[in-house]
C-alpha positions as CSV (number, residue, x, y, z in Angstrom):
1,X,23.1,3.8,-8.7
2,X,26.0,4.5,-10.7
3,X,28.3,3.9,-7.8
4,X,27.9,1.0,-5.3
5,X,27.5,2.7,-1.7
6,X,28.9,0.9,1.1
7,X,28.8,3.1,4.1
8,X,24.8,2.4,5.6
9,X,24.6,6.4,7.1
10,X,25.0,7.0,3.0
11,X,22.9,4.3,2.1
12,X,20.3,5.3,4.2
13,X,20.5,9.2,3.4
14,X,20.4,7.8,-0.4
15,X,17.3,6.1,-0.1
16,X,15.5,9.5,0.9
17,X,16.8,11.4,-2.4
18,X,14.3,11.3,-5.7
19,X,17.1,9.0,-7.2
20,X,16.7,6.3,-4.6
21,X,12.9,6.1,-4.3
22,X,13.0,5.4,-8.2
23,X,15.2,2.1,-7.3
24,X,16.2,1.6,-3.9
25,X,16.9,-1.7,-4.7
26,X,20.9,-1.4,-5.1
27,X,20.6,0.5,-2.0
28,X,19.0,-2.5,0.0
29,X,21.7,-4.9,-1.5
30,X,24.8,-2.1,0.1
31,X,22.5,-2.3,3.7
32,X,22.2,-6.4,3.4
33,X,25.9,-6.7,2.9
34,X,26.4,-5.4,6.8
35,X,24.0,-8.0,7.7
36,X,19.5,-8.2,8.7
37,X,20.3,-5.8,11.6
38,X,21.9,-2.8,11.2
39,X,22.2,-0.3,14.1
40,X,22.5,3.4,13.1
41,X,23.0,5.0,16.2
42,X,22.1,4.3,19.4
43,X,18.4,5.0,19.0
44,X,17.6,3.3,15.7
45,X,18.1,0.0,14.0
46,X,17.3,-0.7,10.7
47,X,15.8,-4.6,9.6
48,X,16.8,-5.8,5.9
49,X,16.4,-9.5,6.6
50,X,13.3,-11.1,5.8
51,X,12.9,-13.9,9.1
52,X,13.8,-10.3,11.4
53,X,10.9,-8.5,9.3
54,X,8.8,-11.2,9.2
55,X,9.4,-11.5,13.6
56,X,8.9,-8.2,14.2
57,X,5.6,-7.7,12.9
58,X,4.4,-10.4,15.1
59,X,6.5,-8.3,18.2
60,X,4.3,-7.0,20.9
61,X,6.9,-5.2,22.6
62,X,7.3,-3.3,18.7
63,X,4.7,-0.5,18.8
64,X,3.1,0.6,16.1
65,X,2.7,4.7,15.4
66,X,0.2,5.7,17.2
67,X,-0.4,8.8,18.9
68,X,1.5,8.1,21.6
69,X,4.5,6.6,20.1
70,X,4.2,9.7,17.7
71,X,4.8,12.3,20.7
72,X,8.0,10.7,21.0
73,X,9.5,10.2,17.3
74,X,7.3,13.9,15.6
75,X,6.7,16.5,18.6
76,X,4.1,19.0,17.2
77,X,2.0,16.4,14.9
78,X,-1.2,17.3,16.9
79,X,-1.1,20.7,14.7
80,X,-1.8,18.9,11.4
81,X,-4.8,17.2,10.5
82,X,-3.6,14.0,8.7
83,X,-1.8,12.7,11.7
84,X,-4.4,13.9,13.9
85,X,-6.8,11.4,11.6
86,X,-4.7,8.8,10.7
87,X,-3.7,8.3,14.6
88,X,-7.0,7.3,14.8
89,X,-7.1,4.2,12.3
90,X,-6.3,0.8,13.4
91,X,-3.1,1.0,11.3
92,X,-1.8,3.3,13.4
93,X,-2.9,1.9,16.4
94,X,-2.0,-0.4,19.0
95,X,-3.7,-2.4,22.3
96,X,-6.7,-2.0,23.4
97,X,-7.6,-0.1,20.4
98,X,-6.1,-1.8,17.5
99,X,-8.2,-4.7,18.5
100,X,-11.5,-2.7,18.9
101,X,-10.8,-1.1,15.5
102,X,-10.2,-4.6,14.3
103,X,-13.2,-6.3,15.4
104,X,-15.4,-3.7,14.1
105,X,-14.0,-4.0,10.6
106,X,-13.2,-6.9,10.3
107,X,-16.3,-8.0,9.0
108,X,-16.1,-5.9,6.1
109,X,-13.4,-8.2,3.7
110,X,-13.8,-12.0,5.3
111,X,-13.8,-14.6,2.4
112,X,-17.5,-14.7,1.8
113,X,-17.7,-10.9,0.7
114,X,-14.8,-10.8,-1.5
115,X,-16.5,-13.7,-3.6
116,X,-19.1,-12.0,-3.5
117,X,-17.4,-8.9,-4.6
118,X,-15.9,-11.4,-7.7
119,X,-18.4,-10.5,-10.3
120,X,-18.6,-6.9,-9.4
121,X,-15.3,-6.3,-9.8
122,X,-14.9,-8.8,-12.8
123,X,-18.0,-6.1,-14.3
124,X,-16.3,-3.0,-13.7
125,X,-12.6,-4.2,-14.7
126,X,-14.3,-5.4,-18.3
127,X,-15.8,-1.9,-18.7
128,X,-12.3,-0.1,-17.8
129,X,-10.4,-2.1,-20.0
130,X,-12.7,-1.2,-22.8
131,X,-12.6,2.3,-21.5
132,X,-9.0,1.6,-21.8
133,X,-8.9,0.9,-25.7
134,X,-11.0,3.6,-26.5
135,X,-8.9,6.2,-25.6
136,X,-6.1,4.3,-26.6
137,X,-7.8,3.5,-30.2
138,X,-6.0,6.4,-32.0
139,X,-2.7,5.4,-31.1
140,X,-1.9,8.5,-28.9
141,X,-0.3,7.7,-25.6
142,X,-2.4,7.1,-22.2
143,X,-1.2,7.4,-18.8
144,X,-2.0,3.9,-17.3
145,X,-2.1,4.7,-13.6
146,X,-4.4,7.5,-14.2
147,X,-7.0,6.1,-16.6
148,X,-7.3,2.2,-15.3
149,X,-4.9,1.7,-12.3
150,X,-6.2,4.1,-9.9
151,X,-9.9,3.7,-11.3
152,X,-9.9,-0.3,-10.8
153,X,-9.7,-0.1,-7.1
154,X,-12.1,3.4,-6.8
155,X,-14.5,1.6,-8.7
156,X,-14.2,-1.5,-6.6
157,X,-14.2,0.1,-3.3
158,X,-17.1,2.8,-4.8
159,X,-18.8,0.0,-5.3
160,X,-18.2,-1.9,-1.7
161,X,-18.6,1.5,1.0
162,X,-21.1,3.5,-1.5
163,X,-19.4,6.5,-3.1
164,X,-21.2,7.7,-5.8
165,X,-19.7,6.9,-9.6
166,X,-19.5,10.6,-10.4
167,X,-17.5,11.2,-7.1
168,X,-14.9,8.4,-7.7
169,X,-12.1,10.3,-10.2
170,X,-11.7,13.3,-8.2
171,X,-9.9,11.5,-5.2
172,X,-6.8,10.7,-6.8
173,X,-5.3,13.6,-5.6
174,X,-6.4,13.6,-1.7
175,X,-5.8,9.9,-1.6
176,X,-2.4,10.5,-3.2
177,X,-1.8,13.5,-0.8
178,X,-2.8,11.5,2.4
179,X,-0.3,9.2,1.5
180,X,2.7,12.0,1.6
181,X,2.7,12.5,5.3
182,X,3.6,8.6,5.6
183,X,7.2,9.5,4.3
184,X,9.9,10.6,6.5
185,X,10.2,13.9,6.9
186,X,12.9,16.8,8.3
187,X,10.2,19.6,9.2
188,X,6.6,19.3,9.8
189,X,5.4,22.1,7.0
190,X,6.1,19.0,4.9
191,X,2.6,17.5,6.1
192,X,0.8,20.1,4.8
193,X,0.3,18.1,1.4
194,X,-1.1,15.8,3.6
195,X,-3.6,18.1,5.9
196,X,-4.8,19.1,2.8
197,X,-5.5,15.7,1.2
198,X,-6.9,14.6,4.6
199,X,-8.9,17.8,5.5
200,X,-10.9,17.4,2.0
201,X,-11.1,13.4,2.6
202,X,-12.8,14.3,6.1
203,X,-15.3,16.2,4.8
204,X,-16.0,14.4,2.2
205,X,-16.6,11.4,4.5
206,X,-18.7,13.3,7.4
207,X,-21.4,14.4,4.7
208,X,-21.5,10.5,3.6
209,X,-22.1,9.3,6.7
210,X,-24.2,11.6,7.8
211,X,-26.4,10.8,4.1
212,X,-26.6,7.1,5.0
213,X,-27.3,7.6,8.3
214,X,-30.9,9.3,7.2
215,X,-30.9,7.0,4.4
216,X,-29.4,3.9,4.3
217,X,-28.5,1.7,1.2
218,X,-26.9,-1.2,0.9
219,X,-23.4,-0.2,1.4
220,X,-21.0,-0.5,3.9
221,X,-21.1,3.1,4.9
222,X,-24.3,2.4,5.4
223,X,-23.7,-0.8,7.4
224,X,-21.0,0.2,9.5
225,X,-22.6,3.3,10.1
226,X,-26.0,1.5,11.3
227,X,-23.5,-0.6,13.6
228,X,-21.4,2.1,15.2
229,X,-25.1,4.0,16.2
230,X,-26.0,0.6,17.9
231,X,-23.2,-0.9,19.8
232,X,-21.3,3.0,20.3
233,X,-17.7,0.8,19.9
234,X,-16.6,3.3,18.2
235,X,-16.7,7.3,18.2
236,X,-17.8,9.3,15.5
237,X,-14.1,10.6,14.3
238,X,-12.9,7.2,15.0
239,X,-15.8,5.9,12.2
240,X,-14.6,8.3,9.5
241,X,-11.0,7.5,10.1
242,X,-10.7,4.3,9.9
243,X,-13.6,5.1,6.6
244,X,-10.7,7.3,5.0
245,X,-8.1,4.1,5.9
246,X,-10.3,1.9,4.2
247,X,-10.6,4.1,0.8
248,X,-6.7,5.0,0.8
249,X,-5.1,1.4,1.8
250,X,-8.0,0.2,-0.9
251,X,-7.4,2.2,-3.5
252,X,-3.8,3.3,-3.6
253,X,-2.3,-0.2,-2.7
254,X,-4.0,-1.9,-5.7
255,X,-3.3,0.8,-8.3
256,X,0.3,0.7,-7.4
257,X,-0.2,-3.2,-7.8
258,X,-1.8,-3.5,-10.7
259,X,0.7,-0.6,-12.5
260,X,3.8,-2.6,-11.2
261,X,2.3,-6.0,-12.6
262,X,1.9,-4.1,-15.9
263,X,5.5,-2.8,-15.9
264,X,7.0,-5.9,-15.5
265,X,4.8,-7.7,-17.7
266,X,6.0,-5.3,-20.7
267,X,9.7,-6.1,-19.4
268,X,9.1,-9.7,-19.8
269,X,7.3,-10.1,-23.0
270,X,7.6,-14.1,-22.3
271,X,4.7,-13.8,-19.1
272,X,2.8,-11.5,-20.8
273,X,1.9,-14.1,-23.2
274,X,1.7,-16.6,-20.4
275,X,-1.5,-14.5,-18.5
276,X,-3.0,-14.1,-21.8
277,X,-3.0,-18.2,-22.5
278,X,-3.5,-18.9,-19.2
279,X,-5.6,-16.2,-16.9
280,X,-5.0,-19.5,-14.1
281,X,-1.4,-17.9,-14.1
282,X,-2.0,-14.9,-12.5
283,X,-1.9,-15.6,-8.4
284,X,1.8,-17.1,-9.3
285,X,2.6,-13.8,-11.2
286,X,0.7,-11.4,-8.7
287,X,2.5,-13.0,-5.7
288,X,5.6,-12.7,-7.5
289,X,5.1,-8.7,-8.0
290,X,4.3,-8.3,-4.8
291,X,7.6,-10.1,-3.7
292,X,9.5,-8.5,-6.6
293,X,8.8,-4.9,-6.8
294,X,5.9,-4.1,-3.8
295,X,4.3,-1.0,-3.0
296,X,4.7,-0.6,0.6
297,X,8.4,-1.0,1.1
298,X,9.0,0.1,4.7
299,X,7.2,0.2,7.8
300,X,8.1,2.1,11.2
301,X,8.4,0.0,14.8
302,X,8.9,1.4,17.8
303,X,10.6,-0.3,21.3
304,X,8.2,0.1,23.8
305,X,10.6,-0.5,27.1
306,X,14.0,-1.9,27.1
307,X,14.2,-5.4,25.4
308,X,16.0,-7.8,23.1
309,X,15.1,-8.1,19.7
310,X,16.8,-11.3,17.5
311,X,19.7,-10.8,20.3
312,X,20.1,-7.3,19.8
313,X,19.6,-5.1,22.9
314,X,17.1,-2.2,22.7
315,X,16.3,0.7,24.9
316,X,12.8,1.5,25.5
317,X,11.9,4.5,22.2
318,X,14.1,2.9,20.0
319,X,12.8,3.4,16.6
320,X,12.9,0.1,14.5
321,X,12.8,0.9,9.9
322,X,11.6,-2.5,8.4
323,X,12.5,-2.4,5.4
324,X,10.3,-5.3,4.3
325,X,11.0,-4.4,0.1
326,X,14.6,-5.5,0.9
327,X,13.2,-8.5,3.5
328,X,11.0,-9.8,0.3
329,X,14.7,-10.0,-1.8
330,X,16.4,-12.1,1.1
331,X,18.4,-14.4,-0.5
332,X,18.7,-16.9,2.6
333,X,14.6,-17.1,2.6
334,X,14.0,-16.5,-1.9
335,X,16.3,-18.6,-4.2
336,X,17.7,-16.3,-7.1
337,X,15.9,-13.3,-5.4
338,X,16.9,-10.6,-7.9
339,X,15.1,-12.6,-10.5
340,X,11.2,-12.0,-11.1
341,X,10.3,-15.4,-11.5
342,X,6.1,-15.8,-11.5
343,X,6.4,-19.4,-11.7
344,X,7.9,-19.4,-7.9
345,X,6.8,-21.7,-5.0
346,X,6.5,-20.7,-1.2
347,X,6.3,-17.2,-2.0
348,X,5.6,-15.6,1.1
349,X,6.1,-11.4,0.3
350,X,6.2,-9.5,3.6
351,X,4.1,-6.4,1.8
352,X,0.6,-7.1,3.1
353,X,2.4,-6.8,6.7
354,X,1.9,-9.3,9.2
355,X,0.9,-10.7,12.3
356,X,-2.3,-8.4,14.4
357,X,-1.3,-6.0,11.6
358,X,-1.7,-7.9,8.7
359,X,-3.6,-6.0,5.6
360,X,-7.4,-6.8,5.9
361,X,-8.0,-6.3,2.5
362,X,-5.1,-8.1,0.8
363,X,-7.8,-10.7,-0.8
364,X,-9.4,-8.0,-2.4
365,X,-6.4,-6.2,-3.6
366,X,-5.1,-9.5,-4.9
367,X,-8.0,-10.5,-6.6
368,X,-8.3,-7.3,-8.5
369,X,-5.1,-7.6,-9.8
370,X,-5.7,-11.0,-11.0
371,X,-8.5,-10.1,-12.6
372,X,-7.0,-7.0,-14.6
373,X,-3.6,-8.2,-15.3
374,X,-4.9,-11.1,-18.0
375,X,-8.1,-9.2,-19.2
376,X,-6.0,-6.3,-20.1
377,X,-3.3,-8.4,-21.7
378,X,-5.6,-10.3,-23.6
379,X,-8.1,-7.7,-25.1
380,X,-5.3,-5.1,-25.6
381,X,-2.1,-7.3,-27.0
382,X,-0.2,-4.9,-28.3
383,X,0.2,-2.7,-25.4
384,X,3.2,-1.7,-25.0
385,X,5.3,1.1,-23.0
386,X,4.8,5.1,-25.2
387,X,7.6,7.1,-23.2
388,X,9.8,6.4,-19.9
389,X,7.3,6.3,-16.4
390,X,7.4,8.6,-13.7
391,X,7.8,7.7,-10.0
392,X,6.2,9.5,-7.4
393,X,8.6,11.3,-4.8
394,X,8.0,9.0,-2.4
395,X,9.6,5.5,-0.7
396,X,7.3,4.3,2.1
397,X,4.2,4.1,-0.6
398,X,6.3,3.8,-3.8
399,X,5.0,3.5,-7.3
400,X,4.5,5.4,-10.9
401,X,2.9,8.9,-11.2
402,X,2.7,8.2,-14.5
403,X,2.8,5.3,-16.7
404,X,2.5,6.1,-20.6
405,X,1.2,3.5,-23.0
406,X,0.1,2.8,-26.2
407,X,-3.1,0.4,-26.6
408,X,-2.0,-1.1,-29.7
């Protein structure tokens, strides 16, 4: 920002404007300086510190949005499809059925799959990177996020719930859509994007099940599918939601990983080199991305009766922003926090959420990353940036819409 803002109602409205999404970070250094709670109003407060973030995630009494919480905070949401859908995933979701949602699923990443998963995903990451350098090989520029960071994590979660190879490029733009009606928004014709995404998403989905369910394979489509017919835990709808959840969270958290990693990796020339001597490098560096510059940078609480939260009072409805990007540059919890520093210890980034909440497929999206990030470097080392990025129009989910490089 060219101006330092120090009234938080400015701050705030700031953050929401295509200027503060590309770098809210000044932003969440004006809203620190009034301290980790910041009431705005008498029905909202607004969490910059990282131990507040880090407690509320673990808050019962902080409601996720679920459909209920959503009558209260978006009347009228029940007339567009991708809150109708996403109401019924267990991120939106709260007791009894985050619980049921999370049992069901929770088989899908535990640590035994994800290994196995390894040497899939090392296969298809070695065939993208050299898909990578061929269109690259004439020098002309390439948009990373389009031709390896989104197709990384499609290929790896084609691979995992059974979508088809010649399926997997065309759902960049629904997943990308889906992930519009997560941002704050002033009238509800702004979800349309996102009906549109979801409505396409659904359909897609219903015909896959309903393919596995006459002919299984060894997916987990498949498997999930097989298991929902047996134990009837979960509806059909419910199924293909949390199906949709899996595919979105899996695909667009990674790519916005792996295309962050890559950004900072051409602004510090010094690491770079590190990954490519030293592939063992790469949790250090990946934890420090997702610390540094994450993805998800804000999450949405809500008071579910009167309480007290880190000694501040709360009536019952009182919506609660986390904004965890700013918790993961707290300087009382990170030494030096404005500093990307891979080589850090106790890095403990608030981005994978936390708590009953906590991101079940935060193995897999780290181990893709570490996989890529030295491969890449290594077979391509003189990539380097071909033209400035562009950010999507977005804060909740934040990340490039485009990312020009050259290969070399």
């Amino acid at each position: 920002m060219s101006t330092p803002v120090t009234d938080p109602g400015a701050a705030m409205t700031a953050l929401m404007t295509p200027e503060g999404k590309r770098d809210p970070y000044p932003l969440y250094e004006a809203l620190r300086a009034y301290g980790p709670l910041l009431r705005l109003g008498p029905d909202q407060l607004v969490v910059t510190g990282h131990a507040e973030c880090f407690r509320a995630l673990r808050e019962p009494g902080l409601l996720s949005t679920d459909g209920a919480v959503q009558d209260r905070m978006m009347p009228g949401w029940r007339e567009h499809s991708s809150w109708v859908w996403l109401a019924r995933n267990m991120l939106f979701s709260n007791s009894p059925d985050h619980e049921r949602y999370r049992r069901f699923f929770s088989g899908a990443f535990t640590p035994r799959r994800i290994a196995g998963m390894r040497p899939v995903a090392e296969g298809l990451i070695d065939g993208l990177v050299e898909r990578l350098a061929g269109l690259g090989a004439d020098g002309a520029p390439v948009d990373f996020m389009a031709e390896f960071a989104f197709r990384v994590p499609m290929a790896v979660m084609g691979a995992l719930l059974g979508i088809p190879e010649e399926d997997q490029a065309a759902f960049r733009g629904p997943v990308g859509d889906i992930t519009t009606a997560l941002e704050p928004i002033r009238d509800l014709a702004q979800l349309d994007r996102g009906d549109g995404g979801m409505d396409r998403m659904a359909a897609y989905f219903t015909e896959l099940v309903a393919a596995r369910r006459a002919a299984p394979r060894d997916d987990l489509v498949s498997e999930l599918t097989r298991a929902r017919d047996e134990s009837g835990e979960l509806s059909e709808e419910e199924l293909i939601a949390n199906f949709m959840l899996l595919l979105v969270a899996g695909t667009e958290a990674p790519m916005d990983l792996i295309g962050n990693a890559l950004r900072l990796a051409l602004d510090h020339p010094e690491h770079a080199d590190g990954l490519r001597e030293n592939p063992g490098l790469a949790p250090g560096y990946i934890e420090e991305t997702l610390r540094f510059d994450p993805a998800a940078q804000a999450l949405n609480r809500m008071a579910a009766t009167d309480m007290e939260f880190c000694g501040v009072p709360l009536t019952a409805g009182t919506k609660v922003t986390l904004l965890i990007a700013a918790g993961n540059r707290d300087p009382r919890r990170f030494p030096d926090p404005l500093r990307f520093d891979p080589y850090r210890t106790g890095n403990h980034a608030l981005t994978f959420s936390g708590g009953a909440h906590f991101c079940l497929g935060a193995a897999l999206a780290r181990m893709q990353a570490e996989t890529a990030l030295p491969r890449l470097l290594r077979r391509l080392p003189g990539i380097g940036p071909a033209g400035e990025p562009g950010f999507r129009d977005q804060l909740v989910q934040r990340g490039f819409d485009r990312l020009p490089v050259k290969c070399g």
